[in-house]
PDB file of N, CA, C, O and CB in Angstrom:
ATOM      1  N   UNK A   1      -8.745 -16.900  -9.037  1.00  0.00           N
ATOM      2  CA  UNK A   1     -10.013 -16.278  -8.708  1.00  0.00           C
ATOM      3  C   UNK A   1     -10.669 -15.798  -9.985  1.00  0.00           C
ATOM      4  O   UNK A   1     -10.200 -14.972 -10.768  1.00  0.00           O
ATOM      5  CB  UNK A   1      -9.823 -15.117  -7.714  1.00  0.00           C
ATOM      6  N   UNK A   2     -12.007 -16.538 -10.093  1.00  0.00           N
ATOM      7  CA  UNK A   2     -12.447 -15.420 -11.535  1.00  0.00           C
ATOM      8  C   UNK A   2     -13.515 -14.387 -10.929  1.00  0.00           C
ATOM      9  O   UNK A   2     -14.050 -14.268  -9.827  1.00  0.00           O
ATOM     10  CB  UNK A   2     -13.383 -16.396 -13.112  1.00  0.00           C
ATOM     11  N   UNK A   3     -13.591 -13.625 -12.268  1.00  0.00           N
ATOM     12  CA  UNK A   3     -14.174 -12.543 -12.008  1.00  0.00           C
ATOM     13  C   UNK A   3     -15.511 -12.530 -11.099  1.00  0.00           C
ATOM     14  O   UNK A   3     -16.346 -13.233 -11.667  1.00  0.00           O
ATOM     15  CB  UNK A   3     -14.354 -12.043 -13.190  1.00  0.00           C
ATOM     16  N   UNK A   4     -16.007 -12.007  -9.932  1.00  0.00           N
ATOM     17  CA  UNK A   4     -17.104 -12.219  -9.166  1.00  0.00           C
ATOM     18  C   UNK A   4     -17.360 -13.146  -8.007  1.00  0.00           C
ATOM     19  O   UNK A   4     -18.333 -13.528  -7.356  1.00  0.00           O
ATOM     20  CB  UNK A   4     -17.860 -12.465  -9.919  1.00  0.00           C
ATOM     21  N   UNK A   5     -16.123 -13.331  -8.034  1.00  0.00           N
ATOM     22  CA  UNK A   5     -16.080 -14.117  -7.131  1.00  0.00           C
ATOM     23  C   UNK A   5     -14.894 -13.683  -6.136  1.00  0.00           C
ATOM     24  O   UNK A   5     -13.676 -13.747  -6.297  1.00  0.00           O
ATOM     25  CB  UNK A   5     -16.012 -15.398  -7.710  1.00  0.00           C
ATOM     26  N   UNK A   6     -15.483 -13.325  -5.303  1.00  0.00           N
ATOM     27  CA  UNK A   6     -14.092 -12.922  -3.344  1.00  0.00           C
ATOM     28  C   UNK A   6     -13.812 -14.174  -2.975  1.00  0.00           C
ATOM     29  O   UNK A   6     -14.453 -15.189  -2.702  1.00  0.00           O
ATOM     30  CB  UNK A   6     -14.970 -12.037  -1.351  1.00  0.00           C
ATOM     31  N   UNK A   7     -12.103 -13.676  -3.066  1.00  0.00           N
ATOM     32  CA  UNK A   7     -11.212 -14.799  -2.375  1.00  0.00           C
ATOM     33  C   UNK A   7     -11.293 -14.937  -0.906  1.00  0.00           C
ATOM     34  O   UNK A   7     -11.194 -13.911  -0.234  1.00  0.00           O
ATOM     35  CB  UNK A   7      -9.756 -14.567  -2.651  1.00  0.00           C
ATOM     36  N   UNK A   8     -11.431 -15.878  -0.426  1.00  0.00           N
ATOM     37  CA  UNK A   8     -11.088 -16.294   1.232  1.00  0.00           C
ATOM     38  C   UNK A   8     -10.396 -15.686   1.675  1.00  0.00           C
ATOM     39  O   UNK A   8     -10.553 -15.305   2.835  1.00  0.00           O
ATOM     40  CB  UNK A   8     -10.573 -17.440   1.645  1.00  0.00           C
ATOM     41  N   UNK A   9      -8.872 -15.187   0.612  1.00  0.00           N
ATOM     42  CA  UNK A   9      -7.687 -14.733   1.219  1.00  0.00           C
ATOM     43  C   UNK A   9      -7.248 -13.279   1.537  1.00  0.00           C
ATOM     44  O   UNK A   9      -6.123 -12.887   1.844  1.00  0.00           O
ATOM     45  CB  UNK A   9      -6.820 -15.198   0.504  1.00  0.00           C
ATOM     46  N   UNK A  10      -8.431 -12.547   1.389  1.00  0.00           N
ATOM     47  CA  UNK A  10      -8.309 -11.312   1.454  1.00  0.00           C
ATOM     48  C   UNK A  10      -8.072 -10.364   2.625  1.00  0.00           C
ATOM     49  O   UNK A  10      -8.965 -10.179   3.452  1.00  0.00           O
ATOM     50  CB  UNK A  10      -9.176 -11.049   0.961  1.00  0.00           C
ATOM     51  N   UNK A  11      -7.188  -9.913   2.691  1.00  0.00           N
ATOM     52  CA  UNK A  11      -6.631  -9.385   4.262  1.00  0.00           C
ATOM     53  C   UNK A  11      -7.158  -7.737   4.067  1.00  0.00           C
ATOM     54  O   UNK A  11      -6.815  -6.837   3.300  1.00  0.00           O
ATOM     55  CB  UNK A  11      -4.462  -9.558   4.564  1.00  0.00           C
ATOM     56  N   UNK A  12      -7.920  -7.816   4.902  1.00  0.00           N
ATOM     57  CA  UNK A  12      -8.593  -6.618   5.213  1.00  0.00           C
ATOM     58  C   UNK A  12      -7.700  -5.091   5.474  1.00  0.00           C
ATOM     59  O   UNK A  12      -8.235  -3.989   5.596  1.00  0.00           O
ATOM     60  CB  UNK A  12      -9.364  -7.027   6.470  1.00  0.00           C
ATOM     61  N   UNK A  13      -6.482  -5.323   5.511  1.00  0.00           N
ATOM     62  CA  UNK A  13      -4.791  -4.756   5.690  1.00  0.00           C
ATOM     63  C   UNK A  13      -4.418  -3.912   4.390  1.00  0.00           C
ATOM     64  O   UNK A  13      -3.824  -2.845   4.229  1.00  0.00           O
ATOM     65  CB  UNK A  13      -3.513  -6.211   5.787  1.00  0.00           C
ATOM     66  N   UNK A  14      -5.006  -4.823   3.538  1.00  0.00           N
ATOM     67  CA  UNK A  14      -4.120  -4.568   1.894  1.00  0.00           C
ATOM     68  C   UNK A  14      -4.820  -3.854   1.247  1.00  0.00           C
ATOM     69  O   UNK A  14      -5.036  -4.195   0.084  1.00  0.00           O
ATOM     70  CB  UNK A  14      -3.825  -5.815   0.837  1.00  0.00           C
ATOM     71  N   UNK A  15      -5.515  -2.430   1.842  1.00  0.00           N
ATOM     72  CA  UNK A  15      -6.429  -1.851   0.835  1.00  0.00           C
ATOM     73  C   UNK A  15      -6.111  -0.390   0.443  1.00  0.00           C
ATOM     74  O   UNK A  15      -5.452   0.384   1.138  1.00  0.00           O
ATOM     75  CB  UNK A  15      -7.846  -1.916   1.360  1.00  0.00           C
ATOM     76  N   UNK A  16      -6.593  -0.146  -0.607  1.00  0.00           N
ATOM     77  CA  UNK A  16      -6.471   1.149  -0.995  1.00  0.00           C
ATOM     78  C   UNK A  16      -7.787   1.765  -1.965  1.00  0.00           C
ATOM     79  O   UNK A  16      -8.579   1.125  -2.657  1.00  0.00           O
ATOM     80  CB  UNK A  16      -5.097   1.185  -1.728  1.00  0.00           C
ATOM     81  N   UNK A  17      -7.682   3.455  -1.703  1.00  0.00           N
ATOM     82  CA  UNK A  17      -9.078   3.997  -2.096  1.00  0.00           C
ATOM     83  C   UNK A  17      -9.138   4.112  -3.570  1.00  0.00           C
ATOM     84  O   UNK A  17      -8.068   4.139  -4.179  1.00  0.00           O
ATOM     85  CB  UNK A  17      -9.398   5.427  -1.449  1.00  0.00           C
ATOM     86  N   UNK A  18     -10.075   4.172  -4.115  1.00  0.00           N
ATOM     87  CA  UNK A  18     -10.329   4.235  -5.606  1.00  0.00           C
ATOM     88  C   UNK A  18     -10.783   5.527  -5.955  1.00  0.00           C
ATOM     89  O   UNK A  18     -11.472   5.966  -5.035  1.00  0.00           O
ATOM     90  CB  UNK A  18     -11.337   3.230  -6.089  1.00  0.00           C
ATOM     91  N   UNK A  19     -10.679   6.387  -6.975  1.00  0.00           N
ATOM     92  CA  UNK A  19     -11.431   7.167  -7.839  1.00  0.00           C
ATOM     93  C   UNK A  19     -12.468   6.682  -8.199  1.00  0.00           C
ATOM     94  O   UNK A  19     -13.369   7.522  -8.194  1.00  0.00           O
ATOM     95  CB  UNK A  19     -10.890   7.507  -8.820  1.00  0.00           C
ATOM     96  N   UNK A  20     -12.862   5.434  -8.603  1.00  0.00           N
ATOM     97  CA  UNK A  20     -14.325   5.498  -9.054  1.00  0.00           C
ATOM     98  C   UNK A  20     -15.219   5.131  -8.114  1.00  0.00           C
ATOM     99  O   UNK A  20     -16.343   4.871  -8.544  1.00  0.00           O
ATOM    100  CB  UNK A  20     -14.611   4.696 -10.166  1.00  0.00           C
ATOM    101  N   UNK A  21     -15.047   5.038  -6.988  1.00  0.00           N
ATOM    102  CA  UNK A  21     -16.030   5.115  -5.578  1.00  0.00           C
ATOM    103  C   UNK A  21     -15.470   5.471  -4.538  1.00  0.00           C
ATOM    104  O   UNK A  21     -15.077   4.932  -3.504  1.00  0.00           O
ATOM    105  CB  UNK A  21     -16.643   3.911  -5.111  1.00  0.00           C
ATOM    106  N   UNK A  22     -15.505   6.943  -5.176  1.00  0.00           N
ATOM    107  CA  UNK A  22     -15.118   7.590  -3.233  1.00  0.00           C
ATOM    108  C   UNK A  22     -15.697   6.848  -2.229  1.00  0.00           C
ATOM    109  O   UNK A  22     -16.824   6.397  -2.027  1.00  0.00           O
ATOM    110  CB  UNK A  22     -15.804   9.240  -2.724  1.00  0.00           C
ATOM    111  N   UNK A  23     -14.460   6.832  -1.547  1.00  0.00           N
ATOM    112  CA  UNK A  23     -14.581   6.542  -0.101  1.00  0.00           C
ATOM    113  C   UNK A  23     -15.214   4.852   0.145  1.00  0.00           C
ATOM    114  O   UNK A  23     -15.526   4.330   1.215  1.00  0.00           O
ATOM    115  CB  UNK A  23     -15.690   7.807   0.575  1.00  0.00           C
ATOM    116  N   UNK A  24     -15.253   4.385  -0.949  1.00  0.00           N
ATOM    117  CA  UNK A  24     -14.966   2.789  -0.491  1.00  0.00           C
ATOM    118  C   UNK A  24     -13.590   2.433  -0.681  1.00  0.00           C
ATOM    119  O   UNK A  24     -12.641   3.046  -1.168  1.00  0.00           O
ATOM    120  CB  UNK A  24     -15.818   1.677  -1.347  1.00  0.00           C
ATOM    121  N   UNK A  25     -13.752   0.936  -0.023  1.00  0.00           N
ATOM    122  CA  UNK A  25     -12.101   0.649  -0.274  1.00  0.00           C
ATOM    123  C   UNK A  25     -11.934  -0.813  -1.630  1.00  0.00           C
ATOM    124  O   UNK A  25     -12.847  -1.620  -1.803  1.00  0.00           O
ATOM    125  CB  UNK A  25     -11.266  -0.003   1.695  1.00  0.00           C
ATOM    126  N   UNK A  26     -10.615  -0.855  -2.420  1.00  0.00           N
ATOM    127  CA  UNK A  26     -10.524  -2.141  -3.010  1.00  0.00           C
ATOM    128  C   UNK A  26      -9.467  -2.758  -2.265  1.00  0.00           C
ATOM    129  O   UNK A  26      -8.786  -2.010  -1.564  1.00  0.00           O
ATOM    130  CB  UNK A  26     -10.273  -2.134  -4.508  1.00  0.00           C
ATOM    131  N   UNK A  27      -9.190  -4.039  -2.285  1.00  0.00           N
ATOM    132  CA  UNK A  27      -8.394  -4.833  -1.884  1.00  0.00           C
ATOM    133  C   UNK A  27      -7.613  -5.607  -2.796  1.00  0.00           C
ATOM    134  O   UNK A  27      -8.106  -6.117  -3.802  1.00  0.00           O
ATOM    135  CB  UNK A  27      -8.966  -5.470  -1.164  1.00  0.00           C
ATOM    136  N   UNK A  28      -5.849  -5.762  -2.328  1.00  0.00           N
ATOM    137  CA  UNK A  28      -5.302  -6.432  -3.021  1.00  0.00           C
ATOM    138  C   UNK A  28      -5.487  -8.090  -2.318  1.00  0.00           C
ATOM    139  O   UNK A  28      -6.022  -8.282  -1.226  1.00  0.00           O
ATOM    140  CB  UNK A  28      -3.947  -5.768  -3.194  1.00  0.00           C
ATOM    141  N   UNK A  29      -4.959  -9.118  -3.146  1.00  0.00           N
ATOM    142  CA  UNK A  29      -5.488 -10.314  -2.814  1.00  0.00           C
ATOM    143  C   UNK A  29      -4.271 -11.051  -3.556  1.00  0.00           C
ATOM    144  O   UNK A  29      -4.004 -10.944  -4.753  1.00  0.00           O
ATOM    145  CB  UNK A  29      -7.106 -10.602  -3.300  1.00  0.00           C
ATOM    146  N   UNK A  30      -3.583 -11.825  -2.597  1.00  0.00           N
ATOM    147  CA  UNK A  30      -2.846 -12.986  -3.604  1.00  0.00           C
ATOM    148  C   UNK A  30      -3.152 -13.777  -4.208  1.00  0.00           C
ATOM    149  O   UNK A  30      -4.186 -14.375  -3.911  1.00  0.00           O
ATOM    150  CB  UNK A  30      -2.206 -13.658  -3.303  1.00  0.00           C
ATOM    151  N   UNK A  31      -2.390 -14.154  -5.351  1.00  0.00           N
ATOM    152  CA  UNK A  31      -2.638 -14.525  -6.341  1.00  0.00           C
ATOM    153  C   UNK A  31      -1.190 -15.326  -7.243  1.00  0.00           C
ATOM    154  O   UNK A  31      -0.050 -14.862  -7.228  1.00  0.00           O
ATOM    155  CB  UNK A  31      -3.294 -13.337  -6.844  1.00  0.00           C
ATOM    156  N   UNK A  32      -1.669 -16.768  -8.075  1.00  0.00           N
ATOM    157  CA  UNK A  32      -0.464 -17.257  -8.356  1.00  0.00           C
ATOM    158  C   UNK A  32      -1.310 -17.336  -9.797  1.00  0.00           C
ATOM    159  O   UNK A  32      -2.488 -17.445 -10.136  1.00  0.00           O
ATOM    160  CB  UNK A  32       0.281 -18.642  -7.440  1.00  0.00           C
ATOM    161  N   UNK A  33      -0.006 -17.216 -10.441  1.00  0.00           N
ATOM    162  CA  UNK A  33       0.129 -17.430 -12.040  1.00  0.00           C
ATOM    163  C   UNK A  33       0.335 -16.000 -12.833  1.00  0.00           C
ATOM    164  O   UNK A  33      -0.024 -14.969 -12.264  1.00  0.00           O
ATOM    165  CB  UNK A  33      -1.339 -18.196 -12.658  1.00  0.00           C
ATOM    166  N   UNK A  34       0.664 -15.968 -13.579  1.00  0.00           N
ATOM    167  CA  UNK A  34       1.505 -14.766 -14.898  1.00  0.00           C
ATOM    168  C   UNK A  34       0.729 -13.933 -14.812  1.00  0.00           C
ATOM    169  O   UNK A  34      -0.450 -13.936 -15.167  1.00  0.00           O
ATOM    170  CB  UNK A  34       1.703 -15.087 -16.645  1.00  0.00           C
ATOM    171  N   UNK A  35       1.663 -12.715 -14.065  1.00  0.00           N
ATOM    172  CA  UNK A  35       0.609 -11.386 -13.971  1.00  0.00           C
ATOM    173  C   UNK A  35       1.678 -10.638 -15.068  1.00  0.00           C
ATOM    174  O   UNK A  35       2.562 -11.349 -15.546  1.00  0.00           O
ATOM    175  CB  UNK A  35       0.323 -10.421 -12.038  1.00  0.00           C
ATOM    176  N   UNK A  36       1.597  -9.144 -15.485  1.00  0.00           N
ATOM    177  CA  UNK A  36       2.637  -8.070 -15.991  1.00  0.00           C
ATOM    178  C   UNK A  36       3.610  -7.541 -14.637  1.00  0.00           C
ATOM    179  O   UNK A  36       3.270  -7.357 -13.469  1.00  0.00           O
ATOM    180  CB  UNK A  36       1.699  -6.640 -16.722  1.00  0.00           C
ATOM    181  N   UNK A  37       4.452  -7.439 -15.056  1.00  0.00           N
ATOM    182  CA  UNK A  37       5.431  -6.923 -14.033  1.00  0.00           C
ATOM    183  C   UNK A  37       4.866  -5.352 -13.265  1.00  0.00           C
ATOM    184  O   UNK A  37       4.518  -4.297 -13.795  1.00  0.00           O
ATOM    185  CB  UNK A  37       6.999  -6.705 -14.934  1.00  0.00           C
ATOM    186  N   UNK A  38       4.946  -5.680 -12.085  1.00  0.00           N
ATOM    187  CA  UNK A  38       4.170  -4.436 -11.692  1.00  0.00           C
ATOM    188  C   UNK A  38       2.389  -4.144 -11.720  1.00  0.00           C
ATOM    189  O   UNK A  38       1.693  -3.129 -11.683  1.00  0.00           O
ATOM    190  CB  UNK A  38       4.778  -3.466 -12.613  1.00  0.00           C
ATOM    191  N   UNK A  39       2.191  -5.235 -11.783  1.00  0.00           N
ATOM    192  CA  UNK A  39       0.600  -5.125 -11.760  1.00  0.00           C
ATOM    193  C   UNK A  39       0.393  -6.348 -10.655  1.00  0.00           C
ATOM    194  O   UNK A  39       1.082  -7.342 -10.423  1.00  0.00           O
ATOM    195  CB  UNK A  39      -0.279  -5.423 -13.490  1.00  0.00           C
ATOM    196  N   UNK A  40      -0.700  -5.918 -10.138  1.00  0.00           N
ATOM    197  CA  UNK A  40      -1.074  -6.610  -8.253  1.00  0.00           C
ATOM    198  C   UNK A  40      -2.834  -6.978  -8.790  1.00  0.00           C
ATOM    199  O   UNK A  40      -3.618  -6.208  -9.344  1.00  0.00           O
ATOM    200  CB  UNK A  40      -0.955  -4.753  -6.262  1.00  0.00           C
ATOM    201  N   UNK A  41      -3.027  -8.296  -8.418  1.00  0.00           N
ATOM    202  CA  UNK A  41      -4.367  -8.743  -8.902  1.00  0.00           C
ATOM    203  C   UNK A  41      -5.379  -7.721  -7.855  1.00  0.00           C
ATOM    204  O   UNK A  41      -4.812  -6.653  -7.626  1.00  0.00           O
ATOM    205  CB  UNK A  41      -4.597 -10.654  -8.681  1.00  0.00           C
ATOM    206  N   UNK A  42      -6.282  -7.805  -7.417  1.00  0.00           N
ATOM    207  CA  UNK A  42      -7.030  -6.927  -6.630  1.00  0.00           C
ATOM    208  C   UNK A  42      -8.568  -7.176  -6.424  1.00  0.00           C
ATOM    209  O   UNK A  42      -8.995  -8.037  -7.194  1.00  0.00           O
ATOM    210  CB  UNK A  42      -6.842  -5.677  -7.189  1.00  0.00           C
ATOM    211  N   UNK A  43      -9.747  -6.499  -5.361  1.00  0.00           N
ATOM    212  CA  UNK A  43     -10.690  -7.242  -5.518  1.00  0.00           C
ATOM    213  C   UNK A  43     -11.549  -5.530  -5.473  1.00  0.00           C
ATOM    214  O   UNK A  43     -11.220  -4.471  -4.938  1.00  0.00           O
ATOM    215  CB  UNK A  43     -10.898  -8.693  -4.317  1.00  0.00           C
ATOM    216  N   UNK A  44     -12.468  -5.837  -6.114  1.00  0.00           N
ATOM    217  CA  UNK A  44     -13.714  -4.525  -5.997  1.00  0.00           C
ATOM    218  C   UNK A  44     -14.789  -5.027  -4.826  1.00  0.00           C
ATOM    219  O   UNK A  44     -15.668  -5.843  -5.105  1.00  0.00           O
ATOM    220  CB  UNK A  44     -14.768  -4.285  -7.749  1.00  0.00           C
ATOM    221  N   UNK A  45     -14.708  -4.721  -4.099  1.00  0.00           N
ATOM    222  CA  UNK A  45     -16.156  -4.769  -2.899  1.00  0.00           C
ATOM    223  C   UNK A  45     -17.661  -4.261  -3.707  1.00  0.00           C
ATOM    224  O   UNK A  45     -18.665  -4.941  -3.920  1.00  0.00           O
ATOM    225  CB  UNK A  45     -15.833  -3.336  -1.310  1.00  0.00           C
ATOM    226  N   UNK A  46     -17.411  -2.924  -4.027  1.00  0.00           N
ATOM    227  CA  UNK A  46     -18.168  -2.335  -4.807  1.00  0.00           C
ATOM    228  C   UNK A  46     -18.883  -2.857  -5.738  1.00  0.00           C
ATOM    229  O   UNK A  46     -20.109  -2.959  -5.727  1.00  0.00           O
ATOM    230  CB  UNK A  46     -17.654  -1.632  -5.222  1.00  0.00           C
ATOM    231  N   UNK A  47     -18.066  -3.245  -6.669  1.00  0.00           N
ATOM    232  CA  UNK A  47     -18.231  -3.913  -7.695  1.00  0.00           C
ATOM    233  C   UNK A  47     -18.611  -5.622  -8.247  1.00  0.00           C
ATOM    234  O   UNK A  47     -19.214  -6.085  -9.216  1.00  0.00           O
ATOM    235  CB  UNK A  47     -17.313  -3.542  -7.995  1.00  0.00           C
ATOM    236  N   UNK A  48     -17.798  -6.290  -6.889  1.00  0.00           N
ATOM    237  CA  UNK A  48     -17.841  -7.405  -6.149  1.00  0.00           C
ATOM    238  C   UNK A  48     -17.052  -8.159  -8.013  1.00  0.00           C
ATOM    239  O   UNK A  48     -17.644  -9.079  -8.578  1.00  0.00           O
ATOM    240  CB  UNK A  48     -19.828  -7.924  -5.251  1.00  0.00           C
ATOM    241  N   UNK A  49     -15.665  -7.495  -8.661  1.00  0.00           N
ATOM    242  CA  UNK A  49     -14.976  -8.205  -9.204  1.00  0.00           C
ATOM    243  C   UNK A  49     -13.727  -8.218  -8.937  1.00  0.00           C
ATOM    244  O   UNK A  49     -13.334  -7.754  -7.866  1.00  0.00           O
ATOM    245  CB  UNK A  49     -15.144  -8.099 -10.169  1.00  0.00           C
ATOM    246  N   UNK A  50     -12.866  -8.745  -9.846  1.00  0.00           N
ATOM    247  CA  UNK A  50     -11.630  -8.631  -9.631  1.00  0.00           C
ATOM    248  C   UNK A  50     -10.767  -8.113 -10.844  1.00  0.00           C
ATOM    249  O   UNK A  50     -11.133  -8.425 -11.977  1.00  0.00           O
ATOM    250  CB  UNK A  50     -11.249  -9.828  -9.168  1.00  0.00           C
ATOM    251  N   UNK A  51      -9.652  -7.347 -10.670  1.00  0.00           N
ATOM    252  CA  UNK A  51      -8.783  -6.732 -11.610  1.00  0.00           C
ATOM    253  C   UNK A  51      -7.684  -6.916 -11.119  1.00  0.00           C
ATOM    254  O   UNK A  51      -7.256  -7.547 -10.153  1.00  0.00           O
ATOM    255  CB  UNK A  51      -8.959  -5.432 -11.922  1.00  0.00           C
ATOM    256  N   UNK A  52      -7.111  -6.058 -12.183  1.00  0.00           N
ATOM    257  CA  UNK A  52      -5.382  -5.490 -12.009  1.00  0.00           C
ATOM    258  C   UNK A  52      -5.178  -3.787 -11.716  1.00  0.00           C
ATOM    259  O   UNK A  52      -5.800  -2.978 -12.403  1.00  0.00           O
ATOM    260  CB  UNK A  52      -4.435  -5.813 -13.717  1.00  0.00           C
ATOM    261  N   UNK A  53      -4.540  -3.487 -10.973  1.00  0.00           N
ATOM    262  CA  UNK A  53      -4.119  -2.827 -10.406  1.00  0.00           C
ATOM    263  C   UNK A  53      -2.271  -2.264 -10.581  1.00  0.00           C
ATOM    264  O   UNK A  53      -1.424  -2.855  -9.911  1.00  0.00           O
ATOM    265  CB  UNK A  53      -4.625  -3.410  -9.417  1.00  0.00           C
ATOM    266  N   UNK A  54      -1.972  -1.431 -11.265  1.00  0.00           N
ATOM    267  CA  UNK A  54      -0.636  -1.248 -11.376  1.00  0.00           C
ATOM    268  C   UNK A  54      -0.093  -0.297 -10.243  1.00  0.00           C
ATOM    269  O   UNK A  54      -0.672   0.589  -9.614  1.00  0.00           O
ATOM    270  CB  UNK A  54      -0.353  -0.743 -12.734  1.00  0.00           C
ATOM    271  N   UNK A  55       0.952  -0.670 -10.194  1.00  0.00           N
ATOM    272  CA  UNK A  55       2.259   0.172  -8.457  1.00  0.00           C
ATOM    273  C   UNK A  55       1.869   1.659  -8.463  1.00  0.00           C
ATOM    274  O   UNK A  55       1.838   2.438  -7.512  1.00  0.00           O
ATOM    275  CB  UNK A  55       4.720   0.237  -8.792  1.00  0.00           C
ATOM    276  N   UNK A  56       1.556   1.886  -9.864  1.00  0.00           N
ATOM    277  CA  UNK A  56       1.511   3.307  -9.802  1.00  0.00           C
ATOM    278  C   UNK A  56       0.456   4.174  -9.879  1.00  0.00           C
ATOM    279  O   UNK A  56       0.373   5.401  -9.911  1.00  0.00           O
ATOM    280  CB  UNK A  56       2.151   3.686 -10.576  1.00  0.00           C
ATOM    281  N   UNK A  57      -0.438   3.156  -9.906  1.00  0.00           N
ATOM    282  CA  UNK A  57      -2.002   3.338  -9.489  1.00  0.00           C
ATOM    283  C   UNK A  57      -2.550   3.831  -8.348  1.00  0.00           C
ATOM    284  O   UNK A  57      -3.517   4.583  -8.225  1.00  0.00           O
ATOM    285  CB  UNK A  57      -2.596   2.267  -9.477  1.00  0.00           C
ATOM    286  N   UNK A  58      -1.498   3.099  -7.117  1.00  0.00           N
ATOM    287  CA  UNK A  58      -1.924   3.381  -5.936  1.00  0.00           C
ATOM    288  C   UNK A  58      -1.684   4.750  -5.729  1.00  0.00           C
ATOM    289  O   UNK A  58      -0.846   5.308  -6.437  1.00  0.00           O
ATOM    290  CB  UNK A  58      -1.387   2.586  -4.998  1.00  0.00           C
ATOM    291  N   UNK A  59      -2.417   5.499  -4.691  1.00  0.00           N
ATOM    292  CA  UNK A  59      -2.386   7.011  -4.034  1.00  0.00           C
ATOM    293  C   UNK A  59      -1.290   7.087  -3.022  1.00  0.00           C
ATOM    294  O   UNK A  59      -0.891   6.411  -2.074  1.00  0.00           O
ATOM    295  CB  UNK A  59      -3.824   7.427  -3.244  1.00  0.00           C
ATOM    296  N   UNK A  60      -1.074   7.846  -3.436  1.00  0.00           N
ATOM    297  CA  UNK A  60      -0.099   8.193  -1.549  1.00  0.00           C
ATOM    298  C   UNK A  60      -1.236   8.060  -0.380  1.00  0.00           C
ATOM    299  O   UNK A  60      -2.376   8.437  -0.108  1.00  0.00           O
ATOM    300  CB  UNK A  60       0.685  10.377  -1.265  1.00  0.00           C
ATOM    301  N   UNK A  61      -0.538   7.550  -0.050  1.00  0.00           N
ATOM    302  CA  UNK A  61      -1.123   7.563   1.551  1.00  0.00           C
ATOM    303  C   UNK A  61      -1.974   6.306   2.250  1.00  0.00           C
ATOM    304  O   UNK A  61      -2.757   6.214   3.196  1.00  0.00           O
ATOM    305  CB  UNK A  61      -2.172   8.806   1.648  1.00  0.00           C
ATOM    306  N   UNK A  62      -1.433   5.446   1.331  1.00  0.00           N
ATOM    307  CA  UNK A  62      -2.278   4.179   1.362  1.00  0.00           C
ATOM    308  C   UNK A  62      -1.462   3.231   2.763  1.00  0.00           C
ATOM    309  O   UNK A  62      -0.258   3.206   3.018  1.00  0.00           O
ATOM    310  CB  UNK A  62      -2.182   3.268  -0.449  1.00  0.00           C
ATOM    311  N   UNK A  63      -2.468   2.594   3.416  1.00  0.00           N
ATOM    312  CA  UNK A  63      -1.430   1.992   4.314  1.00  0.00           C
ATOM    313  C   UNK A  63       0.239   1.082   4.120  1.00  0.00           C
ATOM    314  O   UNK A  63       0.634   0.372   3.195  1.00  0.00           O
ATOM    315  CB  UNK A  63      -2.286   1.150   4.894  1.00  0.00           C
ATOM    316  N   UNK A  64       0.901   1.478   5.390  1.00  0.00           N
ATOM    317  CA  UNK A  64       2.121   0.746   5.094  1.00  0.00           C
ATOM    318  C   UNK A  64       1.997  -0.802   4.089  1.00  0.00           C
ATOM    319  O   UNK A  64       2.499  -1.252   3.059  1.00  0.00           O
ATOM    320  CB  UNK A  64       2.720   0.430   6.623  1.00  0.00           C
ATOM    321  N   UNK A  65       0.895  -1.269   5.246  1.00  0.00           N
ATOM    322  CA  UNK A  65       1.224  -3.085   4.635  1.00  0.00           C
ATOM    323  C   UNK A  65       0.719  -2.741   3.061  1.00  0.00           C
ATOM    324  O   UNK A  65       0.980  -3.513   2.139  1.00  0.00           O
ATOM    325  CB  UNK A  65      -0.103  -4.786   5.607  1.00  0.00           C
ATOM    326  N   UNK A  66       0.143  -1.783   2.912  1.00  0.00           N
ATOM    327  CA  UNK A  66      -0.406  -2.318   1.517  1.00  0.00           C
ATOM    328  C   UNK A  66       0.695  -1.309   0.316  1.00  0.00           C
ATOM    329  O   UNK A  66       0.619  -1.404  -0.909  1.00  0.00           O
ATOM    330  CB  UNK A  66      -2.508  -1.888   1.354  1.00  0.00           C
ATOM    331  N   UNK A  67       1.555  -0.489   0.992  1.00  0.00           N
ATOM    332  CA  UNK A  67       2.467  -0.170  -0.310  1.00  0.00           C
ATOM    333  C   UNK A  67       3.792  -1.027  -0.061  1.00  0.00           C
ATOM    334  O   UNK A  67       4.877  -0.683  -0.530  1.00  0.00           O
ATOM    335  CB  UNK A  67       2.873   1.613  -0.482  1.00  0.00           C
ATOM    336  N   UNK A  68       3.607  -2.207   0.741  1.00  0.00           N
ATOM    337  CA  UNK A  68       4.513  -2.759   0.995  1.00  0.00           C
ATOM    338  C   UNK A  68       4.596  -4.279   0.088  1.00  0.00           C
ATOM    339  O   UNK A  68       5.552  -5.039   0.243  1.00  0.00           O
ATOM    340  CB  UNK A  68       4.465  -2.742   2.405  1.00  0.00           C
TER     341      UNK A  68
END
C-alpha cells in the first residue's frame, strides 16, 4: 500500500484512537514485506495515509481483536 492510498483490506475491527485526532479512529491493515519487529503497518482516515505504528503505541483499552 503506498502512502494515500486505503487498502480494500481494512477491517473496521482493528482500530485504535490516536492523540493527534481525538476521537477519530486509525486502523491497522495487513500487510506483507519487512516491517521492524513490533511495528504494525496502519491506515489514517483522517489523514487518509499510511504508517507504522509500534505495540507500544497502542492505549489501553483498545479493542480485543485489535490488541490481539
Amino acid at each position: 500500500m503506498r502512502l494515500g492510498q486505503r487498502s480494500d483490506d481494512l477491517d473496521d475491527d482493528l482500530w485504535f484512537p490516536r492523540v493527534h485526532h481525538p476521537g477519530a479512529r486509525d486502523l491497522l491493515y495487513p500487510a506483507a514485506g519487512n516491517t521492524s519487529w513490533g511495528r504494525l503497518p496502519a491506515w489514517c482516515e483522517t489523514r487518509q495515509v499510511s504508517f507504522r505504528v509500534s505495540l507500544d503505541e497502542l492505549p489501553d483499552g483498545v479493542p480485543e481483536a485489535t490488541r490481539y
